[in-house]
N, C-alpha and C positions, 0 to 999 in steps of 0.2 A: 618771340624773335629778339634776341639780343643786337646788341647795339653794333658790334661786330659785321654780323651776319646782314645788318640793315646798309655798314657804308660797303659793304662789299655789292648788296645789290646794285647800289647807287653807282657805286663805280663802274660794274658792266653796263650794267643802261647808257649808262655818261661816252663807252667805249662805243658803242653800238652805233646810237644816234649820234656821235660826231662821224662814225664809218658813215654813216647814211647820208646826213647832209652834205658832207664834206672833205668825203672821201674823193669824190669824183675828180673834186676840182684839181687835187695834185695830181692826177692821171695826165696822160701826153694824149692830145688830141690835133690832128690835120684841121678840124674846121674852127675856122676863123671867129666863131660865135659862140664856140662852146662856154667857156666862160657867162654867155648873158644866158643858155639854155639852163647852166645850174641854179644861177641867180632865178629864174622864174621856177625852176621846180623848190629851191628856199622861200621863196615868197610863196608858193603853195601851199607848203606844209604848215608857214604860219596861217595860211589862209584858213585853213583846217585845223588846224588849233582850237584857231578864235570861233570860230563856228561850229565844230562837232565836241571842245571839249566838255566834259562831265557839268564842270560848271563855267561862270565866266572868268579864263585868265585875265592875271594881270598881266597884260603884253607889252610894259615897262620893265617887267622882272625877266618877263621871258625872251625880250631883245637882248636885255642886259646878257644873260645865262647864254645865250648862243652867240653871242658877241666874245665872252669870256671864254667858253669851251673851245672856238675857234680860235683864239688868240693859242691855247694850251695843245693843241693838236699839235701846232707850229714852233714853239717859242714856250717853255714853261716857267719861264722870267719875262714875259710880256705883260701888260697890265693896260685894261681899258679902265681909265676915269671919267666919271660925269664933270660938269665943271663945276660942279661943290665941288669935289673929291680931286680936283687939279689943284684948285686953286688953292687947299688944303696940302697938298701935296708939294706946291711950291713954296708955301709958306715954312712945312716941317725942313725943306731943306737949306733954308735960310739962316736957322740956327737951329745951336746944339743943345741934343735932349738927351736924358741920360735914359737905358737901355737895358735889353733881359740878356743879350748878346744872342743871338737868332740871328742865320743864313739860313733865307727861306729860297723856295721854288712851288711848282703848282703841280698836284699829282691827283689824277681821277676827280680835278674839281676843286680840292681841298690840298688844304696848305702843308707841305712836306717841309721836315727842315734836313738842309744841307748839313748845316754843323752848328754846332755851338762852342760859341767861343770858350776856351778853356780858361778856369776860373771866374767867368760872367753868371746871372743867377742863374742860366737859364743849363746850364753847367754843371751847375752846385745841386742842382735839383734832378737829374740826373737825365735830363733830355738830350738826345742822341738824332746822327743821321737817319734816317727813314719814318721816326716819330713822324705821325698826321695831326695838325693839329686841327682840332672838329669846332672849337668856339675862343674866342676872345673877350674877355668879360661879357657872359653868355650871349655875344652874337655870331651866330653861325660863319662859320666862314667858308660854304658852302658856294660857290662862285664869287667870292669875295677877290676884289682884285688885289694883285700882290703888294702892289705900292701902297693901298692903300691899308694894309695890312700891320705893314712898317711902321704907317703910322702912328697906327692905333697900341704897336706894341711901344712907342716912346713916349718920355714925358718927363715930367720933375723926378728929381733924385729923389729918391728914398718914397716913392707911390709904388701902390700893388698892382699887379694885374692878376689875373685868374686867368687859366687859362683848359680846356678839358684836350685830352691827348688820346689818341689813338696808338697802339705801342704792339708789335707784333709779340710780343710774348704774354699779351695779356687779354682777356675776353669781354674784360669791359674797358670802357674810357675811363683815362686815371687824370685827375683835380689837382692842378699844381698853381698854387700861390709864389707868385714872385716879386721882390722887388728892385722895382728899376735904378740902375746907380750909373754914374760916371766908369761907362768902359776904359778902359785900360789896358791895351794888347802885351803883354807877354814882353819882354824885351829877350831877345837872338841871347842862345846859352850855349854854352861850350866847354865840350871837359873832353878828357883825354881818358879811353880804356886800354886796357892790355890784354889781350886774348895770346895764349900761347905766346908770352914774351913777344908779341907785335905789338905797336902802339897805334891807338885809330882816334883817329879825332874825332867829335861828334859835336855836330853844328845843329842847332833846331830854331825854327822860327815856325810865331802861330800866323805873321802875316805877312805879305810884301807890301806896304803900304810903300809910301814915295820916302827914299832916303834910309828905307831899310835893308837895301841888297851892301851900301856902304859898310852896315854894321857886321853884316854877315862876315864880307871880305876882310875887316881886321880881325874878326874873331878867328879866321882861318888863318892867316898869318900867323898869328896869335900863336895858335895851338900847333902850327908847322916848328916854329921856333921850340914848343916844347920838346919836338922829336917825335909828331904825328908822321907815318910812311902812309899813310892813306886813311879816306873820312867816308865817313857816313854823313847824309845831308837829310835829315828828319823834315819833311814837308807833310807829314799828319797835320789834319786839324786846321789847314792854312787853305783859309778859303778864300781871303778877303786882299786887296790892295789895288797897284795899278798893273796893268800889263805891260808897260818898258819895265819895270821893277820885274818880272819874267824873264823879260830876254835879255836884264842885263846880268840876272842869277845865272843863267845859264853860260854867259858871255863870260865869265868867272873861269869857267873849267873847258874851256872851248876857243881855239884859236883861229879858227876856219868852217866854212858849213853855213848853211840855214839852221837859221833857229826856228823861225816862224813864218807863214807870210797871215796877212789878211787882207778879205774880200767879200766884197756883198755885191747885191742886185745892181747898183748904182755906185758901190764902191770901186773903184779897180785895185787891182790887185797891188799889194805893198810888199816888197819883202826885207825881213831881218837879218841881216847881214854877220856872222862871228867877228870881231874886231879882232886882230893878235894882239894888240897893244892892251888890249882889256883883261886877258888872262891871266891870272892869278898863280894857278895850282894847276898840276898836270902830272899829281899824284893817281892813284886809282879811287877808281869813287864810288859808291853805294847809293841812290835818293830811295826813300822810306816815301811810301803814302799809301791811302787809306780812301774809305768811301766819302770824306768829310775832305778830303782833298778838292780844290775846285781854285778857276780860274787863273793869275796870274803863274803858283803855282805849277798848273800843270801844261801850261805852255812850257816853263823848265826842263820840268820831268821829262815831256815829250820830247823837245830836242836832245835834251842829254841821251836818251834810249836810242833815238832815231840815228842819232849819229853815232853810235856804240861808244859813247864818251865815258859809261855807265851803265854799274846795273840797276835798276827799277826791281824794287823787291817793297809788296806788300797787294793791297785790295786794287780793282777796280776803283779809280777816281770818280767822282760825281758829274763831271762834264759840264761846263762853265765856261765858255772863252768869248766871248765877244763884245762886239761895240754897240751901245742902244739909244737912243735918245727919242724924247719924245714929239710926238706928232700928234698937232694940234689940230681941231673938229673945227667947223664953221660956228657952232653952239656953244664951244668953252670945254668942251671935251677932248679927251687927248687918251693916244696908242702910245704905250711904253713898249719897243721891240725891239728886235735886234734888225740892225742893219748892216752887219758885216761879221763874220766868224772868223775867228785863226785858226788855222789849219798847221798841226805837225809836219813835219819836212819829209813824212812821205805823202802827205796829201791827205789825211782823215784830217773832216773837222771834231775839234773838241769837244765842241759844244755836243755834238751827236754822237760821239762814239768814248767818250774820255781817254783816258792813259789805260793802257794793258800792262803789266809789268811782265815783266819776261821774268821775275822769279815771283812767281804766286804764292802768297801765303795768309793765310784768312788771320785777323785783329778778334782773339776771342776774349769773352769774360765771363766769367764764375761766377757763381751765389754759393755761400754756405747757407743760404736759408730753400728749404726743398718747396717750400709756399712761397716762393718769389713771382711764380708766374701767374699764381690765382691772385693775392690779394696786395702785395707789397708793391709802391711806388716810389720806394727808396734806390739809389745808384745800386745796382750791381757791386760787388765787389771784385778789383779785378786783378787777373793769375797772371801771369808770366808775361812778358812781352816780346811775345813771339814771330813780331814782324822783324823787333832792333836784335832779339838772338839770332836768327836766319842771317840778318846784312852781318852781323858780326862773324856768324863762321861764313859765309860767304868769300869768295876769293879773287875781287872787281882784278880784271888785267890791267895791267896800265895801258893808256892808248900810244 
């Protein structure tokens, strides 16, 4: 049985038994008690555990593991800490550690990456959206919680980590050595094409961090003044920042409208308002994005499509949007969750549905090597760029 074949078991199991214990509970039920009826059929099953399994669990690992699966049914950036593992967690965020560049989430149990920062090791090495990573300097990271994850991936500049990956085009798990550096995001690029004697500006950013929608807006100016009649807005790859850095990219090419609202269980609802005075450009417009697309991001996208500001041409976005903080255990332990989602201005949340593009087009890449799939864990080499030629013949209307 290959290793393959092994997390796939593990995965349906992982699907199964969170259907079972935990299915019920999102169900809609009239009586008043259901809630403490599933709690006693979960305190059952561990009853039965502890009692009929093969040998004696550890029902420290196995609290842990349905604590965690529960959180990921829900929430696949949620994270339950012990309080070592908070308290560790408080500390990494305290100060700065240099990094493989990984946007992670939690998929079948095991750590999925969102994206990898471009040009980061984790990049150069040619790790990609839907990569599972199966160990972190060989410890499983098989209900390993996410934050705690993070952590284990930072450290001092120039140290290794190892790391074993799971990769859909390949049958075993591929061994990538990294070393950790001082990140450094991309700074916002801008150049001018010509298709059919048009000129089109092209704007790209890998983040929306705070003070980055600024850069954007002179770049666009910028390239207006060279004689841009309409842009392309490359949101690949951009997983990472704040979300008013979202609504205020969006706020750019948008005079009027929702952008956004958000709301949670105990949040009430906020909504994001189009400013006129904020508008920039009211050229026609293209945004570019990809499976590696995620959060601040695709708050943008979404407004811009929802309000036909723009076409959306490229993948399914990875779905990312909301607000989490942690909640803290009587014992020192602590829930990393989401307590509020932003929801596009027709009413999908992000987080659960992503960005659809209304011009669909798959992000492919090539090997010239025909044994890429059995043995090579070298980058792909890659062909065309088939998402930015589509926006470029494309024909955005002006609104």
């Amino acid at each position: 049985m290959n290793r393959r074949f092994q997390f796939a078991v593990v995965a349906s199991s992982t699907c199964v038994v969170l259907l079972l214990l935990f299915g019920a509970v999102r169900g809609r039920s009239a009586s008043a008690d259901n809630t403490y009826s599933h709690l006693g059929v979960y305190s059952e099953v561990l009853s039965r555990i502890k009692a009929d399994y093969v040998e004696e669990p550890d029902m420290k690992a196995v609290t842990a593991g349905a604590i965690n699966g529960m959180l990921e049914s829900l929430d696949p950036y949620a994270s339950y800490l012990n309080a070592d593992q908070y308290k560790q967690y408080q500390s990494s965020k305290a100060t700065t550690k240099a990094d493989v560049g990984l946007v992670l989430s939690r998929r079948y149990g095991y750590l999925s990456v969102v994206d990898a920062l471009p040009g980061g090791p984790a990049a150069k090495a040619g790790l990609s959206t839907g990569d599972v990573i199966e160990s972190i300097n060989n410890v499983a990271t098989r209900d390993m919680p996410l934050a705690f994850a993070e952590i284990l991936l930072g450290g001092e500049n120039g140290t290794s980590i190892e790391m074993s990956v799971l990769r859909v085009r390949k049958s075993e798990p591929q061994t990538f050595k990294l070393i950790r550096t001082n990140l450094v995001y991309p700074p916002v690029s801008g150049k001018i094409v010509t298709e059919q004697s048009e000129t089109i500006g092209v704007v790209q950013t890998y983040t929306l961090a705070r003070g980055r929608v600024k850069e954007i807006a002179a770049k666009i100016q910028e390239l207006e003044k060279q004689g841009a009649k309409r842009f392309i807005l490359d949101l690949r790859h951009c997983a990472m920042g704040d979300p008013e850095e979202g609504v205020a990219l969006a706020n750019l090419f948008m005079d009027k409208g929702l952008i956004t609202y958000v709301q949670g269980q105990k949040v009430s609802r906020e909504d994001s308002q189009a400013v006129a005075s904020k508008q920039i450009n009211k050229l026609p417009l293209a945004v570019l994005v990809d499976r590696g697309t995620a959060g601040p991001a695709e708050i943008a996208a979404a407004a811009l499509l929802d309000s036909k500001r723009a076409q959306v041409v490229g993948e399914r976005t990875y779905g990312d949007a909301a607000i989490r903080k942690a909640v803290t255990m009587e014992d020192g332990s602590a829930v990393i969750l989401s307590v509020a989602k932003y929801y596009s201005p027709d009413g999908k949340a992000i987080q659960d549905t992503g960005v659809t593009p209304n011009v669909a087009q798959d992000e492919t890449v090539v090997s010239d090597n025909p044994d890429d799939d059995a043995d090579s864990n070298e980058p792909a080499k890659p062909g065309p760029d088939l998402i930015m030629n589509r926006a470029i013949q494309q024909k955005p209307e002006q609104n």
